[in-house]
N, CA, C and O atoms as a Maestro MAE file, in Angstrom:
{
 s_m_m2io_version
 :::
 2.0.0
}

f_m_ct {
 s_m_title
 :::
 protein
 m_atom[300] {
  # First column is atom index #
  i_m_mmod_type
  r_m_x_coord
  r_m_y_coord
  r_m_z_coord
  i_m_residue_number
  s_m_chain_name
  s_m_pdb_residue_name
  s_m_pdb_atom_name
  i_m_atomic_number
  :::
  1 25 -24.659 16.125 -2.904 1 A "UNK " " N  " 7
  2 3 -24.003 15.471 -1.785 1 A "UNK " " CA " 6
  3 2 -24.068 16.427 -0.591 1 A "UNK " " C  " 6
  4 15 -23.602 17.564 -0.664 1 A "UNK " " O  " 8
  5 25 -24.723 15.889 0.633 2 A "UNK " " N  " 7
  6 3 -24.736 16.747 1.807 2 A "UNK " " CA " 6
  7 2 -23.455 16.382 2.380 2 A "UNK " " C  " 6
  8 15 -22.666 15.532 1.966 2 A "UNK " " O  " 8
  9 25 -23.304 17.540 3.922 3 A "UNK " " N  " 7
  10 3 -21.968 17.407 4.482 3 A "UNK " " CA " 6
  11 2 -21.615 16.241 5.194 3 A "UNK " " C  " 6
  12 15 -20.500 15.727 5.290 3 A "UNK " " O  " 8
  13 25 -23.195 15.713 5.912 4 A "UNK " " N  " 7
  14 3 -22.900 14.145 6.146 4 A "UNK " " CA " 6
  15 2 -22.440 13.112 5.878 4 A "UNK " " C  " 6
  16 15 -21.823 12.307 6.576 4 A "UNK " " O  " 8
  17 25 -23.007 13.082 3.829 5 A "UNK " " N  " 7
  18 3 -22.162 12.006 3.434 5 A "UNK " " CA " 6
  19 2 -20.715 12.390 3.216 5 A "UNK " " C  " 6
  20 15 -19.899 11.480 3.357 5 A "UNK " " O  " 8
  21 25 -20.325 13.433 2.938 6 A "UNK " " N  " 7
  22 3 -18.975 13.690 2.681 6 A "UNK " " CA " 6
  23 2 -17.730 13.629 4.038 6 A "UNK " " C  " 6
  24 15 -16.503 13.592 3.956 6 A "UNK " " O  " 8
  25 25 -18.665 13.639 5.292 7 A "UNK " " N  " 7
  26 3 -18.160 13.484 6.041 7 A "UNK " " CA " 6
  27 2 -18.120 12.264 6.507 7 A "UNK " " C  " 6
  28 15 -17.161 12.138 7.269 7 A "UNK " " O  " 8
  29 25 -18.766 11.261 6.383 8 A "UNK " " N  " 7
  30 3 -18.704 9.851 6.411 8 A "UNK " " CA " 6
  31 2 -17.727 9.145 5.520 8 A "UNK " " C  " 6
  32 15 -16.817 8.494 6.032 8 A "UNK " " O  " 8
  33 25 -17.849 9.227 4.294 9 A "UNK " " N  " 7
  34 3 -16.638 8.846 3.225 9 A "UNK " " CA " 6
  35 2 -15.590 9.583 3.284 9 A "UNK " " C  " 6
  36 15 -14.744 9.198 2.477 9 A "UNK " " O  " 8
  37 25 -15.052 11.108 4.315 10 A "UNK " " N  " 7
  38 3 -13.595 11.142 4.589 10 A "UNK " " CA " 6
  39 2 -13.365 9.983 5.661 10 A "UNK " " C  " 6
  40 15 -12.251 9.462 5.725 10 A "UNK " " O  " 8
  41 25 -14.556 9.504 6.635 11 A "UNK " " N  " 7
  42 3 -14.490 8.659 7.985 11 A "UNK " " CA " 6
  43 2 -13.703 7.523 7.212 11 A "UNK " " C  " 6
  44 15 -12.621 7.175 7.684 11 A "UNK " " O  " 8
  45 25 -14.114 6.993 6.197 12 A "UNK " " N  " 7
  46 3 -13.866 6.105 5.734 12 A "UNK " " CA " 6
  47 2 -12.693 5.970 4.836 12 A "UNK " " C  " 6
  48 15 -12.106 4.892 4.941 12 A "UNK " " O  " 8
  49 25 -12.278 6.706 4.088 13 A "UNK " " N  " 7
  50 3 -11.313 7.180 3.446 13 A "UNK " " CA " 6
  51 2 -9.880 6.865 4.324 13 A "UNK " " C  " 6
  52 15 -8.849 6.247 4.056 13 A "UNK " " O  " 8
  53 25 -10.424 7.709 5.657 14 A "UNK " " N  " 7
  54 3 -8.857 7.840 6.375 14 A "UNK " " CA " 6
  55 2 -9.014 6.526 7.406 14 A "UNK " " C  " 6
  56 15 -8.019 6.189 8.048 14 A "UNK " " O  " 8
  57 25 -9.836 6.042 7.505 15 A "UNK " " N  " 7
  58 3 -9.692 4.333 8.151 15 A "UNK " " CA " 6
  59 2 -9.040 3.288 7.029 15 A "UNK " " C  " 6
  60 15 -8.297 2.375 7.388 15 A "UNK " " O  " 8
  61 25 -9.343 3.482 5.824 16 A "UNK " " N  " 7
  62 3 -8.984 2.705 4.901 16 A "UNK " " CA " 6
  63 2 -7.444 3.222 5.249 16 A "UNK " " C  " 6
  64 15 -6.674 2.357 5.667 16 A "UNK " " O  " 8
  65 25 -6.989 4.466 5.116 17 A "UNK " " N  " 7
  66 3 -5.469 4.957 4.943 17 A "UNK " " CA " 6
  67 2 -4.803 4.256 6.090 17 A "UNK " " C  " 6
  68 15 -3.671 3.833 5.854 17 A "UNK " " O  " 8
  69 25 -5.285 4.058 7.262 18 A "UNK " " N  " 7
  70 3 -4.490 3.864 8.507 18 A "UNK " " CA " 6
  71 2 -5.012 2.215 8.358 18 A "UNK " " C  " 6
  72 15 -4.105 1.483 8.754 18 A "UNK " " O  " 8
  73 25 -5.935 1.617 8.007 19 A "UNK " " N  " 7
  74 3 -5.602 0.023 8.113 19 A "UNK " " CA " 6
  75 2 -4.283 -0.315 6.723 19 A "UNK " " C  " 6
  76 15 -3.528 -1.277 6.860 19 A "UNK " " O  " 8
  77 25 -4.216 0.303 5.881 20 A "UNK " " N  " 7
  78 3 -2.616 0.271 4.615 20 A "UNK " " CA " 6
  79 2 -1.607 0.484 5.255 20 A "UNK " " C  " 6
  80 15 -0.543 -0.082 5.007 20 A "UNK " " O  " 8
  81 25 -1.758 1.286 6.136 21 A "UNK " " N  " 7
  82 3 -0.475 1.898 6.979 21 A "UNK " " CA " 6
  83 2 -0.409 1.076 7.834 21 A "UNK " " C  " 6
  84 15 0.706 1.180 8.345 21 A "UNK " " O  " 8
  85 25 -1.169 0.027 8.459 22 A "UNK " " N  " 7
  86 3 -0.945 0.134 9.477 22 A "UNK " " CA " 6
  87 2 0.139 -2.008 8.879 22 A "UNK " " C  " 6
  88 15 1.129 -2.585 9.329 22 A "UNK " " O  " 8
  89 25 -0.908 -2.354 7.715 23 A "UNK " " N  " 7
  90 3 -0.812 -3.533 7.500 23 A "UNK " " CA " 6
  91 2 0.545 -3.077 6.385 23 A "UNK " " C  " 6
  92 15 0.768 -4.135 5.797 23 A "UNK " " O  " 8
  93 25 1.587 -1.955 5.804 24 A "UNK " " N  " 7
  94 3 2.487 -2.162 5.400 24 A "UNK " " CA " 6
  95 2 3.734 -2.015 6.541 24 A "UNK " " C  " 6
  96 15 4.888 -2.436 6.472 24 A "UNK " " O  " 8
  97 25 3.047 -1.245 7.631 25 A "UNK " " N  " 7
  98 3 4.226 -1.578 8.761 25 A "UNK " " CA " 6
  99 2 3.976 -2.991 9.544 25 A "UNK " " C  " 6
  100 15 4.802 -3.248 10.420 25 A "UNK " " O  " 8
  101 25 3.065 -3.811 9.353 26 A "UNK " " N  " 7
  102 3 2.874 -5.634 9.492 26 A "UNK " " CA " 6
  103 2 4.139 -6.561 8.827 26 A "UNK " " C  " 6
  104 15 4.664 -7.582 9.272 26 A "UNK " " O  " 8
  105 25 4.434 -5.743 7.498 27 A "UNK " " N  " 7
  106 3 4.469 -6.391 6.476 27 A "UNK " " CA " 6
  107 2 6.027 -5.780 6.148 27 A "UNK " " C  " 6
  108 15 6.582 -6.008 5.073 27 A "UNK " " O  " 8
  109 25 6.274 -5.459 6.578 28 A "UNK " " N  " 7
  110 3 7.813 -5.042 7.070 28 A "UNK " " CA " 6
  111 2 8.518 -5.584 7.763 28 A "UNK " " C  " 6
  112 15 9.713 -5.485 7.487 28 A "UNK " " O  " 8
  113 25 8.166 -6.317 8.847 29 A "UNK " " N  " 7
  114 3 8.464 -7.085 9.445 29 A "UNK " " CA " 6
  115 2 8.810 -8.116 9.362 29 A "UNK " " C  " 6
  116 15 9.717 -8.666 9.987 29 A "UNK " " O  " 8
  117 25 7.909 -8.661 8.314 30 A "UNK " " N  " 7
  118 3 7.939 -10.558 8.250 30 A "UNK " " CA " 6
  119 2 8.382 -10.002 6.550 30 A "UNK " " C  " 6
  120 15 8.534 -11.109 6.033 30 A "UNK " " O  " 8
  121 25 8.618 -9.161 5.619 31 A "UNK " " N  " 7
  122 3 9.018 -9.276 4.541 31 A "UNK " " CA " 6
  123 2 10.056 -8.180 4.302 31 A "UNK " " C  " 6
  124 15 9.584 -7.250 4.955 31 A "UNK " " O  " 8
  125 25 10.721 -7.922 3.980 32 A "UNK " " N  " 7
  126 3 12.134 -6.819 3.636 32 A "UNK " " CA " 6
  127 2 11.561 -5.846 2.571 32 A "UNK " " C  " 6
  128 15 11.944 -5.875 1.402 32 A "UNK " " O  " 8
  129 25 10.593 -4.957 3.050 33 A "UNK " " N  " 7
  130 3 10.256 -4.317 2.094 33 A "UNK " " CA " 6
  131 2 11.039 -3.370 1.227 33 A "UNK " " C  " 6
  132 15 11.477 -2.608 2.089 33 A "UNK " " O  " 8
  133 25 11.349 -3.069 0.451 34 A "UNK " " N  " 7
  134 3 12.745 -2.281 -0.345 34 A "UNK " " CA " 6
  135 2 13.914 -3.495 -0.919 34 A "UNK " " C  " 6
  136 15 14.790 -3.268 -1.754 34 A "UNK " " O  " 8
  137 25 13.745 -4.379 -0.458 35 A "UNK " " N  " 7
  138 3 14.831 -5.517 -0.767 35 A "UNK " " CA " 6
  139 2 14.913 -6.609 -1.425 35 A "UNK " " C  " 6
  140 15 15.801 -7.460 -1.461 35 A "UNK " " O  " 8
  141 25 13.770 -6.515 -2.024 36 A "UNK " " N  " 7
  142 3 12.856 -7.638 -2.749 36 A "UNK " " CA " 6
  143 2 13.777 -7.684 -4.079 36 A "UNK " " C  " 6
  144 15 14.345 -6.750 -4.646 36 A "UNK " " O  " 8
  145 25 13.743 -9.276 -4.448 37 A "UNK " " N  " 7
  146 3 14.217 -9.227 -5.955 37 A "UNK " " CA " 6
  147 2 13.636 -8.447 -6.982 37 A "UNK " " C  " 6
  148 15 12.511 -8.827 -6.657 37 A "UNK " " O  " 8
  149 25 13.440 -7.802 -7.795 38 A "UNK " " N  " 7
  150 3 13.649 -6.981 -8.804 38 A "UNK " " CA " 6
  151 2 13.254 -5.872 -8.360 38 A "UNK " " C  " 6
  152 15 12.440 -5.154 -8.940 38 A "UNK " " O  " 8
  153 25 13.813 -5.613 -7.245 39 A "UNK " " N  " 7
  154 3 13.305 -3.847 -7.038 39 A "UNK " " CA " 6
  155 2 14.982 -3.501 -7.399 39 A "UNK " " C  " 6
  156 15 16.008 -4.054 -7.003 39 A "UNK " " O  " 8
  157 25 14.742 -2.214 -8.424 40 A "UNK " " N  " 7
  158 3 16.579 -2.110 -9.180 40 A "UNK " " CA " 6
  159 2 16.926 -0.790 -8.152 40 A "UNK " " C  " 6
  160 15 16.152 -0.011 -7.594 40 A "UNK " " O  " 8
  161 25 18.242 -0.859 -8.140 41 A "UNK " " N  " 7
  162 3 19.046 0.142 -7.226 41 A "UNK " " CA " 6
  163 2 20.365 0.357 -8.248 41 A "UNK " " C  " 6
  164 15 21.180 -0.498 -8.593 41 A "UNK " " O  " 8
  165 25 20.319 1.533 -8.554 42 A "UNK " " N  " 7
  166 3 21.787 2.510 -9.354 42 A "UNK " " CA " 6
  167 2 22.287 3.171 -8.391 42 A "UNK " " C  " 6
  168 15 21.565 3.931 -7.745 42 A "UNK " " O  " 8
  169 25 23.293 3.056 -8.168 43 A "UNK " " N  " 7
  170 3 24.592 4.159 -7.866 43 A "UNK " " CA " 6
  171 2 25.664 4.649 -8.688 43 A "UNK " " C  " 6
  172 15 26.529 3.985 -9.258 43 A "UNK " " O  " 8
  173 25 25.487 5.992 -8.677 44 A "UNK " " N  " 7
  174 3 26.608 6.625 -9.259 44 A "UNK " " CA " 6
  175 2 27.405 7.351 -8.415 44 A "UNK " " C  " 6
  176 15 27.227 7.234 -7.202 44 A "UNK " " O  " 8
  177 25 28.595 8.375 -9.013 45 A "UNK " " N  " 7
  178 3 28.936 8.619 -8.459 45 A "UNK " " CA " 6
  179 2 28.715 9.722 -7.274 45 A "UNK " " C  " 6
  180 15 29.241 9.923 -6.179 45 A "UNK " " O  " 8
  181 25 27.690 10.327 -8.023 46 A "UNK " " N  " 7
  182 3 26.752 11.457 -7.192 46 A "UNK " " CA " 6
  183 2 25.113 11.245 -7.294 46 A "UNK " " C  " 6
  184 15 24.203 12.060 -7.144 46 A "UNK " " O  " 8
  185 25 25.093 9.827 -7.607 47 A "UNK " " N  " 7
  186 3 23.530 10.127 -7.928 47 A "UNK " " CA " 6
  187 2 22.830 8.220 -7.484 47 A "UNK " " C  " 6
  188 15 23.401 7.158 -7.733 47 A "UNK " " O  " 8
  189 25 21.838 8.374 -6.978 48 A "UNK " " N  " 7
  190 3 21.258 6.749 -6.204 48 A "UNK " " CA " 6
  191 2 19.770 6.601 -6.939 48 A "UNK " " C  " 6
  192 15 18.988 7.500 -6.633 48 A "UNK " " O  " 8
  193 25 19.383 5.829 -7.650 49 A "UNK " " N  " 7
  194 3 18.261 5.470 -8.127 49 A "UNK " " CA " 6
  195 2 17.584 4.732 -7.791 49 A "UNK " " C  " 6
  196 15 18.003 3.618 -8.105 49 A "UNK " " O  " 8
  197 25 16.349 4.686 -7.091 50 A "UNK " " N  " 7
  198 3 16.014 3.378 -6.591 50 A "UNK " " CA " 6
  199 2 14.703 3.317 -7.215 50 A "UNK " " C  " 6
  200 15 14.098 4.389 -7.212 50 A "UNK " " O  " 8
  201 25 14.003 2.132 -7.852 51 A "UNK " " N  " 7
  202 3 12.473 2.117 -8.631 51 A "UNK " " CA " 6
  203 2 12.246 0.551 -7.642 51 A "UNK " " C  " 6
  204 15 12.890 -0.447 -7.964 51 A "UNK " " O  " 8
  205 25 11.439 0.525 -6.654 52 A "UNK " " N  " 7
  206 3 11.112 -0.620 -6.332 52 A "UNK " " CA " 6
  207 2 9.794 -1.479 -6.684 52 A "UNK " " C  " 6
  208 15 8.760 -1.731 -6.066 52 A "UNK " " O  " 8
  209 25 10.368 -1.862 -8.135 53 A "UNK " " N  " 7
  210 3 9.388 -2.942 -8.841 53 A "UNK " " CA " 6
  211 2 8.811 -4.223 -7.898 53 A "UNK " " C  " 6
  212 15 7.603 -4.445 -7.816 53 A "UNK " " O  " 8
  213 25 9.442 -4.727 -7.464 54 A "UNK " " N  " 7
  214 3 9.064 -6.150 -6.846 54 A "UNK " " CA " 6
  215 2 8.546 -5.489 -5.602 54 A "UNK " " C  " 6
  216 15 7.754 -6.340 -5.198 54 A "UNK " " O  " 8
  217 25 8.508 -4.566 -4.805 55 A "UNK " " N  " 7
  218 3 7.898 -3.948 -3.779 55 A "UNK " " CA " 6
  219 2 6.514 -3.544 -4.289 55 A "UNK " " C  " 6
  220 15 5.452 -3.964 -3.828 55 A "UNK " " O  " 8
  221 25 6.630 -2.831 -5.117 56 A "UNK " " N  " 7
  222 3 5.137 -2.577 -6.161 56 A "UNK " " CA " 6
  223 2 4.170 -3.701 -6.424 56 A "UNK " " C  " 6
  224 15 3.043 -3.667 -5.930 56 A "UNK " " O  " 8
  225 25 4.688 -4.985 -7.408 57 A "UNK " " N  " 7
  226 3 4.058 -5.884 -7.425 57 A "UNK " " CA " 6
  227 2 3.514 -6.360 -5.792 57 A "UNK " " C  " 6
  228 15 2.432 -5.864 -5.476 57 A "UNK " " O  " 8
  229 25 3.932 -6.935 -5.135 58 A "UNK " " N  " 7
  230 3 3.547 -7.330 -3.870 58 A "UNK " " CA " 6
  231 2 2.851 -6.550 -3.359 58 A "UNK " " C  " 6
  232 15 2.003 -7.290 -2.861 58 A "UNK " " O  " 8
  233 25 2.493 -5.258 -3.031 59 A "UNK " " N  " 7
  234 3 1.685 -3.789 -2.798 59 A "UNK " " CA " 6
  235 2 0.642 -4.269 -2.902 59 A "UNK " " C  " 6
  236 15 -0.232 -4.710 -2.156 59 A "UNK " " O  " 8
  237 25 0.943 -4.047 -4.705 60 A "UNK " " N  " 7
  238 3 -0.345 -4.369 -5.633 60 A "UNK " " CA " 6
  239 2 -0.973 -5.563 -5.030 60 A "UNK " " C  " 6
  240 15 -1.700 -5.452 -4.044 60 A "UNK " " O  " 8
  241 25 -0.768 -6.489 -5.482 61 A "UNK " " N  " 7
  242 3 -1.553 -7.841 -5.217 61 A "UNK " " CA " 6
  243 2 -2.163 -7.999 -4.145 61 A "UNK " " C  " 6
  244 15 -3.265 -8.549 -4.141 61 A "UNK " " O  " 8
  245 25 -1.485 -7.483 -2.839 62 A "UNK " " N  " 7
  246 3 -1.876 -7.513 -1.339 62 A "UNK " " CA " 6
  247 2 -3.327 -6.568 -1.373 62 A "UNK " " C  " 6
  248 15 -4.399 -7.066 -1.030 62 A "UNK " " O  " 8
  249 25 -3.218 -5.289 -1.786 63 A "UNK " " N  " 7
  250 3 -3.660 -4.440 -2.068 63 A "UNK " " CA " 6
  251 2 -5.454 -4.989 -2.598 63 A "UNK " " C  " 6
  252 15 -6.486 -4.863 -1.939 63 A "UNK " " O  " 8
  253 25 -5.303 -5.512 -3.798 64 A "UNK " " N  " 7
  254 3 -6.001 -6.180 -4.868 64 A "UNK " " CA " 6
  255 2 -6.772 -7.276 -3.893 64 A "UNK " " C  " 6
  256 15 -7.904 -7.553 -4.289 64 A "UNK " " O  " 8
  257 25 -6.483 -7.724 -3.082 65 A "UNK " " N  " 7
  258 3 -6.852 -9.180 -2.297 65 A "UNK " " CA " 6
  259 2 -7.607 -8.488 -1.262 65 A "UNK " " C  " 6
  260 15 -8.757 -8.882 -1.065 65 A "UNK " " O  " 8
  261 25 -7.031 -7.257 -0.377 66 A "UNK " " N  " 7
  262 3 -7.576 -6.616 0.843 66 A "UNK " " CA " 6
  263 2 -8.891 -5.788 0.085 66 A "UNK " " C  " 6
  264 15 -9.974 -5.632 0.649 66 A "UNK " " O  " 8
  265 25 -8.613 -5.341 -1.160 67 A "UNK " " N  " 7
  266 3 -10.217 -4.559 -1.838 67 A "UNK " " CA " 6
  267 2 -11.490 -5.285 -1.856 67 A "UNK " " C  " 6
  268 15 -12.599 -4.992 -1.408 67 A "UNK " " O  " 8
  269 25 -10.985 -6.455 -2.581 68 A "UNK " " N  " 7
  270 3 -11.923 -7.572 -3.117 68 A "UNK " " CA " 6
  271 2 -12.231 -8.609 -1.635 68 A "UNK " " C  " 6
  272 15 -13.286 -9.234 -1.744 68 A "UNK " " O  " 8
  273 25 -11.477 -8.860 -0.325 69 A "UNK " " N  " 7
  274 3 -12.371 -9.258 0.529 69 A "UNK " " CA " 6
  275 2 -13.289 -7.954 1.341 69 A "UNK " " C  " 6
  276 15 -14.301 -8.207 1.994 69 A "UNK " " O  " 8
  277 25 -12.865 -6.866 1.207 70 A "UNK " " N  " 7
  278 3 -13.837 -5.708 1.996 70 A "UNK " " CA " 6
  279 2 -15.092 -5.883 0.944 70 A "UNK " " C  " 6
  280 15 -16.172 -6.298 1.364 70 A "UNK " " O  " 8
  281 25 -14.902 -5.547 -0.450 71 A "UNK " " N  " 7
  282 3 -15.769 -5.439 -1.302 71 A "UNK " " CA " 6
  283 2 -17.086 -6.521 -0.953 71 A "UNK " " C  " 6
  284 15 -18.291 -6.285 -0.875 71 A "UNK " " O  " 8
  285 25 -16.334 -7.775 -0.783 72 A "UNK " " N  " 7
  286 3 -17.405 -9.040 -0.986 72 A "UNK " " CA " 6
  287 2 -18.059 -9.136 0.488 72 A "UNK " " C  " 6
  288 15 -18.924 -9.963 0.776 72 A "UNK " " O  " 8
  289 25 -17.425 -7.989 1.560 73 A "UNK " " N  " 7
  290 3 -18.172 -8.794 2.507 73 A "UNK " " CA " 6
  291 2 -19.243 -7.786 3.323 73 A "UNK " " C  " 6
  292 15 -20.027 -7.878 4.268 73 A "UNK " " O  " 8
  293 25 -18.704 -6.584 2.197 74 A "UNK " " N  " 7
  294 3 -20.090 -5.448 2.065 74 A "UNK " " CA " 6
  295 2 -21.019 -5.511 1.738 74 A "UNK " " C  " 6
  296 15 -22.020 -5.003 2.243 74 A "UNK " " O  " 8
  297 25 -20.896 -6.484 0.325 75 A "UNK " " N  " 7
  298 3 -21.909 -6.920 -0.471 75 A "UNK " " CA " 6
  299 2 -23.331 -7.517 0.170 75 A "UNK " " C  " 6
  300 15 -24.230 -7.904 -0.577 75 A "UNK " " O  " 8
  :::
 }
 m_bond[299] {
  # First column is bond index #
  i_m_from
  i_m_to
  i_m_order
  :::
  1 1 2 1
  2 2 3 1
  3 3 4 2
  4 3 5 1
  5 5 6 1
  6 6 7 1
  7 7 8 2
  8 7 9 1
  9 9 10 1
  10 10 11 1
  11 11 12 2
  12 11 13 1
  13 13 14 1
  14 14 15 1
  15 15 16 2
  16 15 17 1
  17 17 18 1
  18 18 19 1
  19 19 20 2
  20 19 21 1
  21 21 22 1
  22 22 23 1
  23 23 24 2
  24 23 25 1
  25 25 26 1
  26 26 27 1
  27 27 28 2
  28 27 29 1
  29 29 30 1
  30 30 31 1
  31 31 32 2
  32 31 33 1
  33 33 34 1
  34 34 35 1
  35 35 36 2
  36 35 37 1
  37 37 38 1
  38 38 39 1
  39 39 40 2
  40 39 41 1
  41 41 42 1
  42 42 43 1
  43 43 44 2
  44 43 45 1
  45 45 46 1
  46 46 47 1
  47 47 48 2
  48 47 49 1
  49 49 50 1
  50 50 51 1
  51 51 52 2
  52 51 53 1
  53 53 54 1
  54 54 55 1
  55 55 56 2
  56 55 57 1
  57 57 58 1
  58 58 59 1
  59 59 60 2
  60 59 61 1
  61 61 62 1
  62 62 63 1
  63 63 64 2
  64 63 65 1
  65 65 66 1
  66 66 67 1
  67 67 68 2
  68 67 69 1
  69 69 70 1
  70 70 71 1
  71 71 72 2
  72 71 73 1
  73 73 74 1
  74 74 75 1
  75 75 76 2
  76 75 77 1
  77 77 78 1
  78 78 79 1
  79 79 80 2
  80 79 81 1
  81 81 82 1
  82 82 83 1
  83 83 84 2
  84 83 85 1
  85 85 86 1
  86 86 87 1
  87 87 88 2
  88 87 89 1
  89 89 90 1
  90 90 91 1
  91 91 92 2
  92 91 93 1
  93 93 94 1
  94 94 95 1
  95 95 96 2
  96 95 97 1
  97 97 98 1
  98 98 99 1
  99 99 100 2
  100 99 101 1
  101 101 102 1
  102 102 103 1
  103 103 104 2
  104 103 105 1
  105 105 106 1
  106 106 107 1
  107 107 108 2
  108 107 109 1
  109 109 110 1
  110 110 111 1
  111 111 112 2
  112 111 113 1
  113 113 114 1
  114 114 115 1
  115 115 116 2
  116 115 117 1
  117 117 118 1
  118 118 119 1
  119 119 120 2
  120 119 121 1
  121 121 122 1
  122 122 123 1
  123 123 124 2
  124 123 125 1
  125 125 126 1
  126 126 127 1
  127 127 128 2
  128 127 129 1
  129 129 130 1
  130 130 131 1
  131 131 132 2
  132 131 133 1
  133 133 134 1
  134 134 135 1
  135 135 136 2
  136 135 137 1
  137 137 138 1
  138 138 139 1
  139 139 140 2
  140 139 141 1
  141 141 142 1
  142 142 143 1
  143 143 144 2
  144 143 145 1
  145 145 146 1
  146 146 147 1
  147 147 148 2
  148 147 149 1
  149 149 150 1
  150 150 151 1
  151 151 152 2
  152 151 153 1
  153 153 154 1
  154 154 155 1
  155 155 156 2
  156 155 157 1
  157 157 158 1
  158 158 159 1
  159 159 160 2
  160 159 161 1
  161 161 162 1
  162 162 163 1
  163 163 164 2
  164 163 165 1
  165 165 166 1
  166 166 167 1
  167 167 168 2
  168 167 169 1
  169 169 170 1
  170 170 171 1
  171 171 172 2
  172 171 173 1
  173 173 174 1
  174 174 175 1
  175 175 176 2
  176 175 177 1
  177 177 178 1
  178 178 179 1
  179 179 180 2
  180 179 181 1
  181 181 182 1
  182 182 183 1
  183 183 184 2
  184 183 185 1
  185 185 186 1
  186 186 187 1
  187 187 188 2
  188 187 189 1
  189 189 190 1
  190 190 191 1
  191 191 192 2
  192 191 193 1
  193 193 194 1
  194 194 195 1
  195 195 196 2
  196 195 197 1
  197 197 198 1
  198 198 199 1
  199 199 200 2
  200 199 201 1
  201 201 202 1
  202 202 203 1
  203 203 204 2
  204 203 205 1
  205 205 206 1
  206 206 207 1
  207 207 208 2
  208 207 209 1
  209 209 210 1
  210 210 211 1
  211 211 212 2
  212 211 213 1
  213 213 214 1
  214 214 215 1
  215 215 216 2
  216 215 217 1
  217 217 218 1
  218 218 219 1
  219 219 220 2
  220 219 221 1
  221 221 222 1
  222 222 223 1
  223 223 224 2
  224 223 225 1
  225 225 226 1
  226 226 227 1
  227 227 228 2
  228 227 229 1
  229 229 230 1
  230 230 231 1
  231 231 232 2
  232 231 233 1
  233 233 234 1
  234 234 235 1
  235 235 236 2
  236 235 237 1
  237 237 238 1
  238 238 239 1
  239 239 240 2
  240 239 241 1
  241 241 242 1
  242 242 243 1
  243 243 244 2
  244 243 245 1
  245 245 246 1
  246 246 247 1
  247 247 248 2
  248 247 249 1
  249 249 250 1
  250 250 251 1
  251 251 252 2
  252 251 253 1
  253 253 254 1
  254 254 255 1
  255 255 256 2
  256 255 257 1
  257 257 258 1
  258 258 259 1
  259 259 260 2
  260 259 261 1
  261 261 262 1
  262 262 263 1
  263 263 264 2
  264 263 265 1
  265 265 266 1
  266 266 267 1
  267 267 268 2
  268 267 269 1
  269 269 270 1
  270 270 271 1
  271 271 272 2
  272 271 273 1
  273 273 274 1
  274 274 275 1
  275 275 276 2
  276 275 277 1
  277 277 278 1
  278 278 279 1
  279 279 280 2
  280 279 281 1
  281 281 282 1
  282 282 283 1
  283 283 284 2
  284 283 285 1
  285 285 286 1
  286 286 287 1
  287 287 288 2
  288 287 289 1
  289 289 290 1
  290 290 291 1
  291 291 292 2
  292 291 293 1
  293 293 294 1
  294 294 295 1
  295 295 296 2
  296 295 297 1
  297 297 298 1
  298 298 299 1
  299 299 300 2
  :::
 }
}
């Protein structure tokens, strides 16, 4: 691998990072991200747990949909 290609696939790498970033602050907006049904939240008395499952799923899937139309239209 020369420095070209490696420098082309960081080009790409960090465009991919900032169109995620840019489409989970989209997606904040029109959806309550953190607030979603089954994302679980514990409180104790000194201690806050938060695992946001239903934030994950939705990620995912969005995620999964944005790969597979870049993928197909590279092709």
């Amino acid at each position: 691998m020369d420095a070209g290609t490696l420098g082309r696939g960081l080009i790409y790498l960090g465009t991919g990072l900032v169109g995620i970033g840019g489409l989970v602050l989209l997606l904040s907006h029109v959806v309550d991200l953190g607030n979603l049904p089954g994302d679980l939240v514990y409180r104790g008395d000194n201690v806050q747990v938060y695992v946001p499952v239903g934030t994950m799923i939705v990620l995912s899937l969005l995620l999964t949909l944005l790969v597979n139309v870049v993928l197909r239209c590279v092709r």
